[in-house]
N, C-alpha and C positions, 0 to 999 in steps of 0.2 A: 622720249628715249627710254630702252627698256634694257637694264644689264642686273645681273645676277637677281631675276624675276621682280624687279623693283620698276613699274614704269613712275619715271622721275618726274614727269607732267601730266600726272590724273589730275584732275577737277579738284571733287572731294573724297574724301575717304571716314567708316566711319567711326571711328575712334582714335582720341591723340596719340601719337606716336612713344612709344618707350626708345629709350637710348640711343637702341641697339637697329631701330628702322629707323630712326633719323640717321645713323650713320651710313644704315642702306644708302639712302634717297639721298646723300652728298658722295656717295663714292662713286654712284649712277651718273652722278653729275661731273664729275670730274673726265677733263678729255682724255683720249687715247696719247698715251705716251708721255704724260706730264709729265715732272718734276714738281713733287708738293712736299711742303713741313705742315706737317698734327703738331697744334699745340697742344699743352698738357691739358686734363680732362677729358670733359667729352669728347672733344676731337681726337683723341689716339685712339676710340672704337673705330674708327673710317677704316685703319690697317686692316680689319676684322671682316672688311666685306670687298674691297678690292680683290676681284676675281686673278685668276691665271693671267688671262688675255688683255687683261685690264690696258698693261703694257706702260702702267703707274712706276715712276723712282721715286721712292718715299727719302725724303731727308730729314737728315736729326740734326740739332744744334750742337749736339754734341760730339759730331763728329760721323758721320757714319751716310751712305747713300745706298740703296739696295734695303732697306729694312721693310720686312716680311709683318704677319700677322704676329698677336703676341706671342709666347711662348708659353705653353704650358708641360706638366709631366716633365718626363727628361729630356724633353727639347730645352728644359731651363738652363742657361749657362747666365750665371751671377757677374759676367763679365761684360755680358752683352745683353744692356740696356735702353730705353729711349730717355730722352729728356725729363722724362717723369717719373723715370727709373722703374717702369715697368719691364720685365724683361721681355725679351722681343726676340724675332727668327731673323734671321739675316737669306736675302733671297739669291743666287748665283749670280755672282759679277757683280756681288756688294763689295763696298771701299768703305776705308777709314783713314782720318784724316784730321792735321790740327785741330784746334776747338777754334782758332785766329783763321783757319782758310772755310771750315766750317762759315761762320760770320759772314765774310768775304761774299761767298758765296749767295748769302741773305742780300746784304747790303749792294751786291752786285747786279741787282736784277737779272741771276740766272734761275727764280723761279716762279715757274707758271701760276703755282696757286698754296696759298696758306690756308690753313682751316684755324680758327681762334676760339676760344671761348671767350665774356663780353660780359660786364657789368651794364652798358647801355650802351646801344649804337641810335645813334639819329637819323633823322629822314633824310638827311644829306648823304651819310656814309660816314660819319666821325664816329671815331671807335672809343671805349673809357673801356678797357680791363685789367689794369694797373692797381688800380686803390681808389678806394670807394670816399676819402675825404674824412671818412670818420675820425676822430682824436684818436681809439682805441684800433685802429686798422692796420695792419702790416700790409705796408707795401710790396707791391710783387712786382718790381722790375724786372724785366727777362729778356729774352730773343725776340718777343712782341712788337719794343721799340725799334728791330729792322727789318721783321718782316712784314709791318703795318705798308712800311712807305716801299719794303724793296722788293715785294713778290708783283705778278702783273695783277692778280686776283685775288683778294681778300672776300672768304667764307668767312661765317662766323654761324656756329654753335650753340646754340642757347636756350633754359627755358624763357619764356613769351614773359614770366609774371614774375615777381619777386616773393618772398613768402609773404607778405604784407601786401600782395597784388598788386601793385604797380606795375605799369609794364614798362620793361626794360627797352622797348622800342622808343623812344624819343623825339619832340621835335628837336628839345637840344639836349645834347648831355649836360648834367650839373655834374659829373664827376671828372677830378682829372682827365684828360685827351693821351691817347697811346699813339691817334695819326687822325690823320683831316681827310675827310672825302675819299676814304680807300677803302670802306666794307661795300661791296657788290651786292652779296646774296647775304640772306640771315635765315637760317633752319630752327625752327621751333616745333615742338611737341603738336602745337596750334593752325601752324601755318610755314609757308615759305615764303617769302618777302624778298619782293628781285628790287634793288634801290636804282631807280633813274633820273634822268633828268627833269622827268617827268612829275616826278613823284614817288612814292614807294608804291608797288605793284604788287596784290597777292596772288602768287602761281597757283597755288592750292591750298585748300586749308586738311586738317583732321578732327572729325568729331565735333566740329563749330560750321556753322555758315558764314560767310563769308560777313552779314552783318554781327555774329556773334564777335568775328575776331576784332572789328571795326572798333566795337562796343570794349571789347576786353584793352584794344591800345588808347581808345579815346582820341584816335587823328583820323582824317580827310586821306583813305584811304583808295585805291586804283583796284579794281575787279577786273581781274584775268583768269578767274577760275572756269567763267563760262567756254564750253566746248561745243 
């Protein structure tokens, strides 16, 4: 698939991706005419690359559907922010709406796809981006716990390593659970990892071979790179 010059299923490519092309290569990926919530972090760059025709309705937890790319210059209005209080455009025949029908909305399975950032996801699809376990850790409880279980598609955002190099791809999580078996796809600087029944599946990798990224998770890995 090729949208805003991103083809979303190349092989390999050669060098890992910055932010801002991983946000490419999940916006690529997201269907025509979805309904999706950007969690905070990385995932609110995705707004950044959804084209015109995209025919994408970005939702906010905080109320809002129709939300545009970020805002910069005097397109800033300090009133009109995302979830992570970036400020943000509002696109034509954007709505706003309780923060309680907002939820609703989560919990209601009226959306197609969430994008997450991720402490570890597992090979199953179990998600941890909540709280890392640590004694010294603040928890970050949020919108996470309903759009894990309530969107039909769970993306998740993430770099591949930790700074300590571990990778955050798992057989199992050791950190608290945000949802069981709900992450699909996982986007990294490294790789794209499709989670099946299968197995975890690498679409593509960047800047690595396919045994590098292997070697970088330390799991029994699926090669789907080959074209």
């Amino acid at each position: 698939m090729t949208r805003n010059g991103i083809d979303s299923e190349a092989g390999t490519s050669g060098e890992p991706l910055t932010r801002d092309r991983m946000a490419a290569i999940v916006a690529a990926d997201i269907p025509h005419g979805a309904y999706v919530n950007l969690g905070i972090g990385q995932p609110t760059r995705v707004a950044d690359h959804l084209g015109h025709d995209s025919g994408v309705f970005l939702h906010t937890e905080n109320g809002m559907l129709g939300m545009g790319p970020a805002a910069t210059g005097d397109d800033v209005d300090p009133d009109l922010i995302n979830a992570g209080k970036i400020p943000v455009t509002e696109l034509p025949g954007a709505s706003y709406f309780h923060h309680a029908d907002s939820f609703a909305m989560m919990r209601g399975g009226h959306l197609d796809v969430c994008v997450l950032g991720a402490f570890q996801v597992s090979v199953t699809g179990d998600l941890a981006n909540w709280h890392t376990g640590a004694p010294d850790a603040i928890p970050a409880v949020g919108g996470a716990m309903d759009l894990a279980p309530g969107a039909r598609d769970v993306f998740v955002m993430m770099n591949l390593l930790t700074r300590d190099g571990a990778s955050k791809l798992v057989r199992t999580c050791t950190y608290p659970l945000t949802g069981v078996g709900c992450v699909s796809r996982v986007y990294t600087e490294y790789a794209v990892f499709l989670i099946t029944g299968a197995g975890v599946r690498v679409r593509q990798t960047f800047g690595a071979s396919f045994a590098d990224v292997q070697r970088m998770v330390g799991l029994d890995l699926l090669d789907g790179t080959a074209r």
